[in-house]
N, C-alpha and C positions, 0 to 999 in steps of 0.2 A: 399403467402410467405412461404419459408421454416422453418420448425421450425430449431434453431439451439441454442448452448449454448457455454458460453463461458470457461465451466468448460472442460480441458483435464481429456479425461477416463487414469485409472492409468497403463495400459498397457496390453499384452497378453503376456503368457506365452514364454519364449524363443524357438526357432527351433518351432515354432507351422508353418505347410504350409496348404496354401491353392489354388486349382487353379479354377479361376472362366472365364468365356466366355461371350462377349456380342454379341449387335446386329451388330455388323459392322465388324465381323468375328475374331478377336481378343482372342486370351487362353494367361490370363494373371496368373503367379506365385506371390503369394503374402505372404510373409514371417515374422516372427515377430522377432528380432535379439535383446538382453539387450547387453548392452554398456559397456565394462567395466568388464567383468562377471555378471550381473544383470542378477536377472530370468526372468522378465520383460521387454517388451519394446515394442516400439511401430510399427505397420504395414509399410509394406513398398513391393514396386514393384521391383521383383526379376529380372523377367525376362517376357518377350513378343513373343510370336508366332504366326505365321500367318501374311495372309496380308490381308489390308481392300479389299472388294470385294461381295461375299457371304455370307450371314449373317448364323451366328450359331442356330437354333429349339432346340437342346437338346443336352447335353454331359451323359457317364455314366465313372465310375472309377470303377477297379476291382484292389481289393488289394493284393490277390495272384502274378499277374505277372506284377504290377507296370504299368497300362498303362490305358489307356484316350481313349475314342471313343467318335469321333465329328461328329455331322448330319449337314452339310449345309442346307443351305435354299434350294437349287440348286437339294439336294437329294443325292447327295456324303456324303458316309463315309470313316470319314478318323480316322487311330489306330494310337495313338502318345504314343513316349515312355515319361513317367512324370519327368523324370529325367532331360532328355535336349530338350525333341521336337519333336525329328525326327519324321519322318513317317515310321510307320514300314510294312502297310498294307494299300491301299486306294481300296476301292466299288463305283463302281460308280454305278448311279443314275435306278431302273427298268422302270421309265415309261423315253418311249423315245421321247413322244409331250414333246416340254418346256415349254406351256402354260401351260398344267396339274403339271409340276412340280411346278411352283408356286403358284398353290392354293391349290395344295395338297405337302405339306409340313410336313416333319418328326416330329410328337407331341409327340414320346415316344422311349424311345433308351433302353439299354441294354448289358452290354456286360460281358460275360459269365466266369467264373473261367477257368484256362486251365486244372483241375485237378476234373470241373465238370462232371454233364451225358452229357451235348453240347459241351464241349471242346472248343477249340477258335472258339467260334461264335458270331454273334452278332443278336439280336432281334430289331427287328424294326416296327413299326406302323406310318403311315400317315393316316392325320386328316378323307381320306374318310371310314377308317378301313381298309385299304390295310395291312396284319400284314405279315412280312417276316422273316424267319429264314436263315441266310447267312452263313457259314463256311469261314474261310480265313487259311493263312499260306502258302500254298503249291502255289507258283508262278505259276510254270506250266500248274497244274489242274484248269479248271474251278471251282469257288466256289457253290457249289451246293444249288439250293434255292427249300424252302417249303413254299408256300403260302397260304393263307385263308383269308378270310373277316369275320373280327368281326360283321359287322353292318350291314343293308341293308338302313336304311340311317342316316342322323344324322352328328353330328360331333365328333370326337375322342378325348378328351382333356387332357386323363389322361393312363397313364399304370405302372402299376409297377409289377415286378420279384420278387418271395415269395424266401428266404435265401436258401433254397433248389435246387431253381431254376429245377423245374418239374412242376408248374403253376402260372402263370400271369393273372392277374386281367384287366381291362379293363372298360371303362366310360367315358361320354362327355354328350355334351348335345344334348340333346334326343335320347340317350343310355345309356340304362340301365345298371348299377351294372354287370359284369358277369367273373364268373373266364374260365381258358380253360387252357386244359391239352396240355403242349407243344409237348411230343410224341406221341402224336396220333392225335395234334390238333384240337380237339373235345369241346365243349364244356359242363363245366361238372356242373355249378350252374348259376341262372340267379336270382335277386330279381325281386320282386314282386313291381308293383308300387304303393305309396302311398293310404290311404285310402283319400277319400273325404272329405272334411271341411265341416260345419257347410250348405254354401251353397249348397255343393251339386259338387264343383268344383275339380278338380285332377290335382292336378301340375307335368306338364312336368318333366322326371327324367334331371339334369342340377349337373352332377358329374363331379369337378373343377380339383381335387386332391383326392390322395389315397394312403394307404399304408398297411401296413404289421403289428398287431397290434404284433405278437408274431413271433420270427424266429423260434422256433423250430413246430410252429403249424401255419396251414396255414388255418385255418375253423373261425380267427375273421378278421375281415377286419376295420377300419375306411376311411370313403370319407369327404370330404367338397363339399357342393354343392352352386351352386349360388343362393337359397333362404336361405343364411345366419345360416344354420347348419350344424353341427358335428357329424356325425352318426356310429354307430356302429352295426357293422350285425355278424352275428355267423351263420354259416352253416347248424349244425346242428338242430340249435334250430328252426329257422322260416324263412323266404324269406324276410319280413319287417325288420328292424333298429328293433335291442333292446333296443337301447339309443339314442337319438335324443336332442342335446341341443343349444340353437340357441348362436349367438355370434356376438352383436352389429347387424347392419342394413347395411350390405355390404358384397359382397360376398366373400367367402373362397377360397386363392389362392393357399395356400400352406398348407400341411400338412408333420409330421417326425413324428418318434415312440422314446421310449426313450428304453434302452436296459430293461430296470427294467418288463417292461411290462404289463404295465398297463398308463401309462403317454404318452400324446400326445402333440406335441406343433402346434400352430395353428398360421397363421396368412392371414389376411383379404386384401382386395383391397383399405382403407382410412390407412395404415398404423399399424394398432395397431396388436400384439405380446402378445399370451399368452398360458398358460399351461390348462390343461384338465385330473382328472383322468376319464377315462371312465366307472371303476365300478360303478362309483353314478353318473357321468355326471357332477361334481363337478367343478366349475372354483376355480383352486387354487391360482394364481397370473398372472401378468400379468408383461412385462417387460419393464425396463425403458427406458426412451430417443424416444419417435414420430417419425415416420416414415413419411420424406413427399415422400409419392408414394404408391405405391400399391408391397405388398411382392411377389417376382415371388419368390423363391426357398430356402427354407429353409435347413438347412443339420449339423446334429446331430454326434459329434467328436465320434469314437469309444472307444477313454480311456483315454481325459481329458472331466471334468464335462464344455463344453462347447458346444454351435449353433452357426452358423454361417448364415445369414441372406443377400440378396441383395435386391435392391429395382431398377426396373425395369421402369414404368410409373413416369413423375412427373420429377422435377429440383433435386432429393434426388441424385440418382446412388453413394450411397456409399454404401461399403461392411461392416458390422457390426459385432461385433465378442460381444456376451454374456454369462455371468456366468449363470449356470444354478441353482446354491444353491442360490447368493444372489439377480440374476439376475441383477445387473450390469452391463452395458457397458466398456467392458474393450478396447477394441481399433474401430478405426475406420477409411478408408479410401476411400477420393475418387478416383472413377477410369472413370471418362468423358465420356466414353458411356454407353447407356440403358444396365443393368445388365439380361442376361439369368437366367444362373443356377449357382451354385457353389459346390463344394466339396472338402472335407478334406483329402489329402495326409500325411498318417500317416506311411508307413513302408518309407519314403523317412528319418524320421526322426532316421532310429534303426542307432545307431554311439556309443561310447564308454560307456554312459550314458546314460542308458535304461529310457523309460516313465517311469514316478511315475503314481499310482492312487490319488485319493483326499485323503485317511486317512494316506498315506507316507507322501504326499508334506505338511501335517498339523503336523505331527508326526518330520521331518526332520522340518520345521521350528521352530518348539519349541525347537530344540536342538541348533538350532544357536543361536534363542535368551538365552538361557539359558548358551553359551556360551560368549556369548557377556558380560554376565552381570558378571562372574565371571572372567573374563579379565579385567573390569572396577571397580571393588574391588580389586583385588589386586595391581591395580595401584594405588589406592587410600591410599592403606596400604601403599605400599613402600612411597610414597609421605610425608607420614605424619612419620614416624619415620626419616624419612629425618630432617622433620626442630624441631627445638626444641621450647619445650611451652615457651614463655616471660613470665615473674612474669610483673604482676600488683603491682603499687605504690599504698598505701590507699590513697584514700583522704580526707583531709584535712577538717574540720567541724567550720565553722568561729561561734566565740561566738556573741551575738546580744550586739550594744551599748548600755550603760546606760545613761540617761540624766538626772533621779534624782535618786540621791543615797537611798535617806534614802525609799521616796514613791515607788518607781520601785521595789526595794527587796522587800517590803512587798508583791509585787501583785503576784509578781513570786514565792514565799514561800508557797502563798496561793495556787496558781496554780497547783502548784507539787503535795499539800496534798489530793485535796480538786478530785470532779469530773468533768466535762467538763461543764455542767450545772451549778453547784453551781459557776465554775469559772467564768464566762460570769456575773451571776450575780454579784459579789463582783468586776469583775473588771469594772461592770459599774457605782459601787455606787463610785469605790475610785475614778473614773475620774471627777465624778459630785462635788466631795468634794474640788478637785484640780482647777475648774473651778465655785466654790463656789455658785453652785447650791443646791437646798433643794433636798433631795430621792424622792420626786414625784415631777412631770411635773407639772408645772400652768396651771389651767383649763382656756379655752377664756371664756367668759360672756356672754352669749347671750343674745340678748335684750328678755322685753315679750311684744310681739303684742297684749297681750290678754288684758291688763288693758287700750290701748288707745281704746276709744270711737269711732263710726264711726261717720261721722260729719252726721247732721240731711240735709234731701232735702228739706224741706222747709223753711227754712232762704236763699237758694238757691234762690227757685222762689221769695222769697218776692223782693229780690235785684233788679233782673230780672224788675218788674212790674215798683219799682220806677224808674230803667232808664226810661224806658219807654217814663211813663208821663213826666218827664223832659224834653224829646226829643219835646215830642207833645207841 
């Protein structure tokens, strides 16, 4: 059964976008709008693209020129503009069997700044390690392609583009860790595989996910792999993980870096969501609300402290949106088919009213509250000079009847003079006097048991015998 609650999350920031893709070809736009002026408010489906057919393997977003590159199942790439859709650029598919297209299907995408060393291109790897470098733009000209095989066998599950975009990293399972210089295509580090266990065994390399632990240095790397850890490799330092920590009993599907650098966010194939510094290997928190499915794709906002989260396997397919300080679920929606990848459209949002960071949007809400409350004080002032105070009437102190003149003044005379103690006593003597009782109470009598006798047992039996004989 799905976990679910009946608590509404309190919302996501207003203008926050996001466009995610599933399996049944599908780029859906999914927006958060508050009501009213509210900063807040809840998810909601923008807009749809595409028609069912093809299924979508991977999307990538470049934020320089506002555009989306989609892999089909099929091996078509298609360039959408993020604004409204269009197609601005479509690739079609290098291998020309259809049979090969379907089992080798696009596991890693890419798509290049225009103001990079690649220019408008796009990167691409299929699961057999087929890795292709494509140029588009110029309709005329043929797009010119560079090709190489990562692998020689294996499967490809994982690739990602270091922020420089001059080397890409590469892993799957039973492929090992390796980075490779994109202009020269060469390959320039490979790890080392695991040491042996206790028996003497060596676990197959089974690299799920990966990323970029630093943008401006490209020599840390962290992976997830399907023996249920979190690794961290450093280039220079050694070929093996520096930090290996494992994380529950199910394998790692997704992995994001945080910009701060050192912070990873992780999440696993049963659902569960959590944070990792990777200097100590330290789990810091973990985030709220259960996931029923397994995480395909996680993706970390550029300049609000938030994640965004889809669940792909399982009855869940809803797209999740978390704070990353209190880790709260702040929205949530379903979108009915199996969820791919998603990502965060953030220059879609530059409009009159630029992004706040967190210590502005905390800074500006204490100014509204602090406004609010000195609007609500001076209404209070005007209110109150408005109506004028009532005088209160004294009231009234009824004196106690007298029913004997001469005895009742005495008791009260005493009363006044005397202490609270001494009164109680004297007014219990003058009532007993009134009711012509003695100062002390009559004792009862008690009998004494002690001067009667007990009767003797043997006048008893004597009685006893003479029935007896009488009887006989």
């Amino acid at each position: 059964m799905p976990r679910t609650s009946t608590l509404e999350p309190p919302g996501c920031p207003a203008q926050l976008r996001a466009i995610c893709c599933d399996a049944l070809g599908f780029v859906k736009v999914v927006e958060a709008r508050g009501e009213n002026g509210a900063e807040n408010g809840p998810l909601d489906v923008v807009a749809r693209w595409g028609q069912p057919g093809a299924g979508i393997s991977a999307i990538s977003y470049s934020n320089s020129s506002n555009r989306l590159a989609v892999a089909r199942k099929s091996g078509d790439i298609e360039i959408l503009e993020s604004t409204d859709g269009s197609i601005c650029a479509q690739l079609a598919s290098l291998n020309l069997d259809a049979k090969e297209r379907e089992n080798d299907a696009i596991s890693g995408l890419h798509l290049f700044r225009e103001d990079g060393p690649c220019g408008q291109s796009v990167l691409s790897c299929s699961r057999n390690g087929d890795a292709a470098l494509r140029t588009f733009g110029d309709e005329d000209a043929p797009s010119p392609v560079s090709r190489w095989n990562v692998c020689k066998s294996g499967e490809v599950l994982s690739m990602r583009v270091h922020n420089s975009e001059n080397v890409a990293s590469f892993g799957g399972n039973r492929v090992e860790l390796s980075l490779w210089d994109l202009e020269s295509s060469s390959k320039v580090w490979e790890a080392k595989k695991p040491r042996p266990n206790n028996i003497g065994l060596v676990s197959l390399p089974y690299v799920t996910a990966s990323t970029f632990l630093l943008r401006d240095d490209h020599r840390k790397l962290v992976i997830g792999t399907g023996d249920y850890q979190v690794r961290l490799y450093d280039v220079h330092a050694q070929k093996r993980p520096v930090v290996a920590v494992t994380f529950k009993e199910s394998p790692i599907k997704a992995v994001a870096e945080d910009p701060d650098g050192f912070t990873v966010y992780v999440g696993n194939s049963t659902g569960s969501m959590a944070s990792f510094d990777m200097r100590t290997g330290k789990l810091l928190s973990g985030f709220k609300g259960k996931l029923a499915g397994s995480v395909r794709c996680i993706a970390r906002h550029p300049s609000l402290p938030l994640i965004a989260s889809c669940v792909w396997i399982g009855l869940d397919r809803f797209l999740r949106i978390h704070d990353i300080r209190s880790r709260q679920l702040l929205g949530r929606i379903f979108l009915k088919q199996p969820l791919v990848a998603v990502v965060f459209d953030d220059q879609a949002k530059t409009s009159e009213e630029p992004l706040l960071t967190a210590s502005q949007e905390q800074s500006q809400g204490k100014r509204k509250q602090i406004e609010n409350e000195v609007d609500y004080m001076d209404k209070e002032d005007d209110e109150y000079e408005e109506e004028k105070p009532r005088k209160k009437k004294p009231k009234k102190h009824k004196k106690p009847k007298r029913k004997q003149a001469g005895k009742d003044d005495e008791a009260t005379d005493l009363a006044e003079d005397e202490s609270p103690a001494k009164k109680l006593k004297e007014l219990k003597k003058l009532k007993r006097k009134q009711n012509g009782e003695t100062s002390e109470p009559k004792k009862k009598k008690i009998k004494d048991t002690t001067s009667e006798k007990p009767k003797e047992k043997s006048n008893e039996k004597s009685t006893n015998k003479k029935k007896r004989t009488r009887e006989e």
